[in-house]
C-alpha positions in Angstrom: 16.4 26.6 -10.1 16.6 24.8 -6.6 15.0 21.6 -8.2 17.8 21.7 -10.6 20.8 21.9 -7.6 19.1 19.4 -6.0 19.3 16.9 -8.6 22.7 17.6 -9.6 23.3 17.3 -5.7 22.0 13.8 -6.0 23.8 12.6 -8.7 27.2 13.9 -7.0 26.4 11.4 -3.8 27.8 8.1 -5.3 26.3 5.6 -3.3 23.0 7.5 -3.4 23.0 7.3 -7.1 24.2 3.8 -7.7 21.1 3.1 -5.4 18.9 5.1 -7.2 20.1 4.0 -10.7 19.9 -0.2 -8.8 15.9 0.4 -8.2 15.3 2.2 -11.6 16.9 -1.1 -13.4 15.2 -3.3 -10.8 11.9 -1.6 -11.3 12.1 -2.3 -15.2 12.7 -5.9 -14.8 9.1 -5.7 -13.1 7.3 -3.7 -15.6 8.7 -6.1 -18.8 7.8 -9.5 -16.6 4.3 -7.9 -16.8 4.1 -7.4 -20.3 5.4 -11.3 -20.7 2.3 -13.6 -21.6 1.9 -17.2 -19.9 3.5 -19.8 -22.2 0.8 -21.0 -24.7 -1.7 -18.4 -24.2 -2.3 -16.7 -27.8 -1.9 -13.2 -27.2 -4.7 -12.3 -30.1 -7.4 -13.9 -27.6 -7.1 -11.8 -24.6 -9.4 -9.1 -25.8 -12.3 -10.0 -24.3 -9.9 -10.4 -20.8 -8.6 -7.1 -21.2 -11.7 -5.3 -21.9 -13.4 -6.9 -18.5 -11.1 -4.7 -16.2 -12.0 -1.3 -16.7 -14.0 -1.1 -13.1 -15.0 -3.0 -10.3 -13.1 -5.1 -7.9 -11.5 -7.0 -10.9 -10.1 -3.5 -12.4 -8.9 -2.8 -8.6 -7.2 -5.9 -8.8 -5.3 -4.8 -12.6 -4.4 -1.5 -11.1 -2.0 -3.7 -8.3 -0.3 -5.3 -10.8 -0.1 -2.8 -13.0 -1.6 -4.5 -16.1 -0.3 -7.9 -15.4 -3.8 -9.5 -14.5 -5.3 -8.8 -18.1 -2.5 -9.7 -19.6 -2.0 -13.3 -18.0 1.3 -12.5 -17.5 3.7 -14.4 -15.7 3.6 -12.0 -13.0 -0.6 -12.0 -12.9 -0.8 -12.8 -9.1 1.7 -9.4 -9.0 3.2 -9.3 -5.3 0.0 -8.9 -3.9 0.7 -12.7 -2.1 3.5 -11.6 0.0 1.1 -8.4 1.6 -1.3 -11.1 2.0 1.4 -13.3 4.1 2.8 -10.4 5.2 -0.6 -9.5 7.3 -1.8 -13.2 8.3 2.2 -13.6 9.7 1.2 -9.9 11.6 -1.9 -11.1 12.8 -0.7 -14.4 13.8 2.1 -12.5 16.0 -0.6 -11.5 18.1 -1.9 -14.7 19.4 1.1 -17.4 18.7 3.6 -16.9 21.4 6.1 -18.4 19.2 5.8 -15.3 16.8 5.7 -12.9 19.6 9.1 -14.2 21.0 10.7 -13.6 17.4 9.2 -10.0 17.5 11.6 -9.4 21.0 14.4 -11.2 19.3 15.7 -8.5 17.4 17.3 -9.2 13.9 17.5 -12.8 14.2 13.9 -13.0 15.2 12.9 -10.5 12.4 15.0 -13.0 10.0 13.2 -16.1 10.9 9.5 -14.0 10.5 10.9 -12.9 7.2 11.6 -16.6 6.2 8.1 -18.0 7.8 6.7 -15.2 5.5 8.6 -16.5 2.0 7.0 -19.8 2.5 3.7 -18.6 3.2 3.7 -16.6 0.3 4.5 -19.9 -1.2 1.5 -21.6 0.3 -0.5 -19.0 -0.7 0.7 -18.6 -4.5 0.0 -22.5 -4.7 -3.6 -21.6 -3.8 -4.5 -18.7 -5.9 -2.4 -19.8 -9.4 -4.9 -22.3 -9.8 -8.2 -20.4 -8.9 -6.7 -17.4 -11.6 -5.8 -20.1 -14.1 -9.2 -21.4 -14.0 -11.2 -17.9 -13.8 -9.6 -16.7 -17.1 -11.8 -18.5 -19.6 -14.9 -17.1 -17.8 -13.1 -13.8 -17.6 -12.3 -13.3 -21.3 -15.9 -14.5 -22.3 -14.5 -18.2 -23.9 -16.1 -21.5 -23.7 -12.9 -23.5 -22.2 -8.8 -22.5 -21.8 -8.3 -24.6 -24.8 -10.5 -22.2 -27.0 -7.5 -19.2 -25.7 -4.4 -21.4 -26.5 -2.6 -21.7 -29.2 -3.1 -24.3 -31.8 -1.7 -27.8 -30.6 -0.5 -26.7 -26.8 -1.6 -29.0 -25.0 -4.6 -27.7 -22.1 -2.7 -30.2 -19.0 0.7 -29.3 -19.7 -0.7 -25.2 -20.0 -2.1 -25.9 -16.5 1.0 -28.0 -15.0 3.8 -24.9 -16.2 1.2 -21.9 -15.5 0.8 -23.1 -12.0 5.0 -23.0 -11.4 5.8 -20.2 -13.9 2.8 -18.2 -11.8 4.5 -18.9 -8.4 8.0 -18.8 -9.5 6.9 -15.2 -11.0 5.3 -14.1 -7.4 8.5 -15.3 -5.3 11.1 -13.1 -8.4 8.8 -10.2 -7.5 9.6 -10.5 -3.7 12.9 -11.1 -4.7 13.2 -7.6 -6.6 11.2 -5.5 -3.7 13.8 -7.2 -1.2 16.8 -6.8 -3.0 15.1 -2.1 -3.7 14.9 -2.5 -0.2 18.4 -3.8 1.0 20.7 -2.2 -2.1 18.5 0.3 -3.7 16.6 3.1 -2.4 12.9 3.3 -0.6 10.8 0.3 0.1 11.2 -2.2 -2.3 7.7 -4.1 -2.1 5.8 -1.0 -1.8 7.4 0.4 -5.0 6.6 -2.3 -7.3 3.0 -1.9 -6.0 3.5 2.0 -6.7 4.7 1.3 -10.3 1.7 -1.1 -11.3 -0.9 1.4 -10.3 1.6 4.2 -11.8 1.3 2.1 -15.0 -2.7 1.8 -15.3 -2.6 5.9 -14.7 -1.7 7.2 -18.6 -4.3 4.9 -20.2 -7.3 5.9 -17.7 -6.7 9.1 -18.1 -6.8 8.5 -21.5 -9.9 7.0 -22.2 -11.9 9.3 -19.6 -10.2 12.8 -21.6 -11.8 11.4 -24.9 -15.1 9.9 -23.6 -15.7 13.8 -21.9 -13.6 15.5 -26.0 -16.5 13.5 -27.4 -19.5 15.5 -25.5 -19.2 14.2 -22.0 -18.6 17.3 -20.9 -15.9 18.7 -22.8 -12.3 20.2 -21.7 -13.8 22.3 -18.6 -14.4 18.8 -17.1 -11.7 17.8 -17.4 -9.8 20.9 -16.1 -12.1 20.8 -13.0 -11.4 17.1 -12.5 -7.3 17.4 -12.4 -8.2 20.3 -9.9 -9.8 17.8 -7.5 -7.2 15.4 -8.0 -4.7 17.5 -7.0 -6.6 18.6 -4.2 -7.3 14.8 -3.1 -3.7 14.2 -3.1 -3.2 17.4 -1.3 -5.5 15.6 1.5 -3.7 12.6 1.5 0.0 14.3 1.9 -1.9 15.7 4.8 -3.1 12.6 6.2 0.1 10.3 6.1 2.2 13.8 7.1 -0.3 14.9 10.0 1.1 14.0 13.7 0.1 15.4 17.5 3.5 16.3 19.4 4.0 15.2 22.5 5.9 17.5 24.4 8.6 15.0 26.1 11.3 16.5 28.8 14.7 14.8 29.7 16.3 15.1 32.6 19.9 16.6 32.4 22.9 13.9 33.4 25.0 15.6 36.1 29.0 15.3 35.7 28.8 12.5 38.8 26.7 10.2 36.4 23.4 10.9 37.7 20.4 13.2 36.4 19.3 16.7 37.8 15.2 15.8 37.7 14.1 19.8 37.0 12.6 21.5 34.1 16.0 23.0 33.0 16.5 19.6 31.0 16.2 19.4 26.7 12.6 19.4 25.6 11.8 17.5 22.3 8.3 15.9 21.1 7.2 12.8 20.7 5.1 12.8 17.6 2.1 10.3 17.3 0.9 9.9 13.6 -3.2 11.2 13.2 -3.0 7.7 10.7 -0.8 5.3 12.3 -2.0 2.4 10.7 -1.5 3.9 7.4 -3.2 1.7 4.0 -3.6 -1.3 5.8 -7.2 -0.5 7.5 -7.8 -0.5 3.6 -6.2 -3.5 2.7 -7.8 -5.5 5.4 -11.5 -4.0 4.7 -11.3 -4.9 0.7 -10.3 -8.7 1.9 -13.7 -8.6 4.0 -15.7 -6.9 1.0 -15.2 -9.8 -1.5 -16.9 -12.0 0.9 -20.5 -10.8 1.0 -20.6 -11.1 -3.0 -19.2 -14.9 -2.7 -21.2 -15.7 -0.1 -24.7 -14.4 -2.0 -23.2 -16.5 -4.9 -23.0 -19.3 -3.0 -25.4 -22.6 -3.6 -27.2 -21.7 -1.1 -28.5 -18.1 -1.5 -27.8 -17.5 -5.0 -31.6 -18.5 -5.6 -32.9 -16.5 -3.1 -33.5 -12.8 -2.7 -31.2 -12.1 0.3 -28.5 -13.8 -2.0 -29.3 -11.7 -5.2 -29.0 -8.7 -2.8 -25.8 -9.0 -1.8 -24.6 -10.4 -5.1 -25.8 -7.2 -6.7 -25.0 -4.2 -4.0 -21.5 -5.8 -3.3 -20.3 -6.9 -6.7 -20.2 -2.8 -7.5 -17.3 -0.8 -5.5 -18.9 2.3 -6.3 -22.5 1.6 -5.1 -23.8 2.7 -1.8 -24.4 -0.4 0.6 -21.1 -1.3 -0.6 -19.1 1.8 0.8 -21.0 2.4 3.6 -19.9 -1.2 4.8 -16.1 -0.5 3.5 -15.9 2.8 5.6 -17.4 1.6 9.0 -14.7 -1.5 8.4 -12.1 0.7 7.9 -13.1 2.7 10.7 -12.7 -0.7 13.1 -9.7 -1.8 11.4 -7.9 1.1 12.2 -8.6 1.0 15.5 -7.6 -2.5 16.0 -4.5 -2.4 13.7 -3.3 0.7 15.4 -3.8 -1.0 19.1 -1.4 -3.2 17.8 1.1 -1.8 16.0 1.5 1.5 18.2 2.6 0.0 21.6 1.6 2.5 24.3 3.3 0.4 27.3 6.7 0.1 25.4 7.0 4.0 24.1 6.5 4.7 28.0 8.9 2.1 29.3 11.7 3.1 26.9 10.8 7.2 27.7 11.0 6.0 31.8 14.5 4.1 30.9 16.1 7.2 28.9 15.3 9.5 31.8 12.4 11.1 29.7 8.8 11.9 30.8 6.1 14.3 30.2 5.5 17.3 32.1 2.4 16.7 34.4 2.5 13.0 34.0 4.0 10.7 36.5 6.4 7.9 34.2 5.7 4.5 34.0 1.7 3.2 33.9 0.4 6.7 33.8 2.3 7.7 30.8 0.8 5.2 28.8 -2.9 5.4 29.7 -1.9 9.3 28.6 -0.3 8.0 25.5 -3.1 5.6 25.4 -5.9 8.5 25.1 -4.3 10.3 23.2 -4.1 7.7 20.3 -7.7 6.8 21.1 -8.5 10.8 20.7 -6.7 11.2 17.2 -7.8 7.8 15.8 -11.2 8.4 15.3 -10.6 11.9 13.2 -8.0 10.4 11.4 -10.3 6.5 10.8 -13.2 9.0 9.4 -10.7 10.8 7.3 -9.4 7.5 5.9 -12.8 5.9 5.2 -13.9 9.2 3.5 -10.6 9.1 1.2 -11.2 5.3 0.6 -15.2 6.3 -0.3 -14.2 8.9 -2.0 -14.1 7.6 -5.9 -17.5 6.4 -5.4 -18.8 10.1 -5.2 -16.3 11.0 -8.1 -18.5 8.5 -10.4 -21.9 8.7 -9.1 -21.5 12.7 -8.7 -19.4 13.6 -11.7 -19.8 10.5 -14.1 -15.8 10.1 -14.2 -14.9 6.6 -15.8 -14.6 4.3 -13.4 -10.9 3.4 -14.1 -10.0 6.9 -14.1 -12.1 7.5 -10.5 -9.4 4.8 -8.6 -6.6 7.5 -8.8 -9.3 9.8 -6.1 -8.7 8.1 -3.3 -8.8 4.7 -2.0 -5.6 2.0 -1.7 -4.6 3.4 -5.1 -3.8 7.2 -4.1 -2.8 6.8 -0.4 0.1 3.7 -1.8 1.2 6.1 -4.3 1.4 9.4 -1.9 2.8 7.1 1.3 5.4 5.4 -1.4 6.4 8.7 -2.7 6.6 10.1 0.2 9.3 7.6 1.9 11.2 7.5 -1.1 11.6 11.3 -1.0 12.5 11.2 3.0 15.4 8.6 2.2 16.8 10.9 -0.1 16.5 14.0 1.9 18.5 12.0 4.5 21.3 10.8 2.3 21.6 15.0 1.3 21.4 15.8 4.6 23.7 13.5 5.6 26.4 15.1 2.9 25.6 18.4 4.2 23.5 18.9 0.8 20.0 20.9 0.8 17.1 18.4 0.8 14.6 17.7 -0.6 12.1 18.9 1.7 11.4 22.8 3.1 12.8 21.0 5.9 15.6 20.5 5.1 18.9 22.9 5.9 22.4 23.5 4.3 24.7 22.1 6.7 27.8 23.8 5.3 28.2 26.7 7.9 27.1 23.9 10.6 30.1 22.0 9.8 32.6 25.0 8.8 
């Protein structure tokens, strides 16, 4: 079987499989840190904790960490503060010229970003240990923390070495995704968010197959609800693979130095992603959606009945006012984060500079109010395709009465991390086979051996 040479393949490349076998080992550290209860906590007690996160935002939140918020385990706040630094440093970039000047700096710019980064994640763990600290009691259904420690542990010394052993957890998970990405293989922060949703996957399956065994619709059901899985994931492959070539011309250097400016030149394409702003729109749109809820919770409107409203039709991810608000958001986000992160100007000036242009379009300013368009042009079908994606476990549940822990995996952050993840990882491999004249991974990918012979 192919799959079979190109494993072997794999393990023959040295490097490639000290990497590989460097991320697996890495990757394990994670998943046993989250199985690792806070100091103090008795473990018998968490029931009530555990059984509050099998839907809702609070079950979205689980998923991240793969099981690690439940458990109040020492890597609860998962790495989910260093995305959250990792976007306000991004967004800051855009207004702080000092930021923007590190962006043109190269790698020593991109160095100092990475270390303004670190301590905000800091800053930010320092914040939300606390607030998760003080939410468990309420979450797990007890009176006080001291009712969920063990006998004689003392309730300000709990708070005092949760609060460190919390942060010091969230800055040894960015330690492990950087050291995946520099030594090991694929994005490292990315794949320890991967492996805690992986890790929720087995049990929600689980308890969906025996609620629908038990007279919820029986095996057919569940048959018919792996089919639209796989066809789900089949849509998402499509919408982090999909891209609109741009047919690009260079002009042909001349043996005096210069360049012969016909059409005789080499032709490539420059492609332009249908979703360049990948999960983000997502990301950003769930960090608006928690506010509506807070706010109709609030001392001021929790009495009244605009407050009640929003408490109750924005406190359920699968209800309607609720997704309608979290597409059209993810809609505008992914116009705005694109504009930002896909700079038209520069992909023109560096085309003008390598003697490149496209045919029909003079180089320089009009390239990139072409490039420009055509961005705007594929945004919008590939924002509605997003926001429908992210919506999509809401139909799963109110069409199909799939459990909601189960209905996650159809879409939303959950699926498009763990297709986008995969898919990179599988890319970096391809090139390392490629690379040792070795058939990849993809269909893509060609034997170079009579290339090289």
């Amino acid at each position: 079987m192919k799959i079979v040479e190109t494993l072997k393949n794999v393990w023959k490349i040295t490097e490639l499989k000290d990497r590989i076998i460097l991320t697996l080992g890495l990757l394990l550290v994670y998943r046993f840190g989250a199985q690792v209860v806070l100091p103090g906590i008795d473990i018998n007690k968490l029931g009530g904790l555990q059984a509050g996160m099998d839907g809702g935002i609070l079950g979205l939140l689980n998923a991240f960490t793969g099981g690690a918020f439940a458990n109040a385990s020492v890597f609860a706040l998962g790495i989910m503060p260093y995305i959250s630094a990792s976007i306000v440093v991004q967004l800051m970039g855009i207004a702080i010229p000092y930021l923007q000047k590190l962006q043109k700096e190269g790698a020593s710019g991109q160095k100092k970003i990475t270390q303004i980064t670190r301590w905000l994640t800091i800053g930010i763990c320092l914040v939300q240990a606390p607030g998760y600290l003080a939410s468990v009691p309420a979450l797990s259904g007890s009176a006080s923390m001291s009712s969920l420690l063990v006998p004689g542990f003392s309730e300000n010394i709990f708070y005092f070495s949760s609060v460190i052993i919390l942060v010091t957890g969230c800055v040894f998970a960015m330690w492990l995704g950087e050291k995946i990405t520099d030594k090991g293989i694929g994005n490292g922060i990315s794949l320890l968010i991967m492996v805690g949703i992986i890790a929720t996957l087995p049990q929600s399956f689980a308890q969906n197959m025996f609620s629908r065994l038990e007279g919820n619709g029986g095996f057919m059901m569940i048959l018919i609800e792996l089919v639209i899985w796989f066809l789900i994931i089949l849509a998402s492959v499509f919408l982090v693979m999909a891209v609109r070539k741009i047919a690009v011309q260079y002009a042909r250097r001349t043996a005096s130095g210069g360049y012969e400016k016909n059409v005789f030149g080499s032709r490539q394409f420059l492609p332009l992603k249908l979703n360049a702003s990948g999960v983000m729109p997502i990301i950003f749109a769930q960090a608006i959606m928690f506010v509506p809820s807070l706010i109709g919770g609030s001392s001021f409107l929790k009495d009244t009945d605009a407050g009640q409203w929003m408490q109750t039709n924005f406190s359920d991810i699968f209800g309607f006012w609720y997704n309608l608000v979290f597409a059209l958001l993810i809609i505008i986000f992914t116009y705005f984060y694109t504009a930002i992160t896909v700079p038209t100007n520069k992909m023109a000036d560096d085309l003008k500079r390598s003697g490149g242009f496209i045919p029909g379009i003079r180089p320089g300013s009009e390239t990139s109010e072409y490039l420009d368009k055509i961005m705007s042009q594929i945004t919008l079908p590939g924002s509605i395709f997003l926001a429908l994606i992210a919506v999509f476990p809401a139909f799963i549940v109110k069409l199909m009465g799939v459990q909601q822990g189960w209905a996650l995996f159809f879409g939303g952050t959950s699926l498009l991390i763990m297709v986008g993840v995969a898919i990179d990882t599988m890319q970096q491999i391809n090139s390392y086979l490629l690379n040792k004249h070795y058939d990849g991974l993809m269909k893509t990918g060609k034997n170079r051996k009579s290339v090289t012979a």
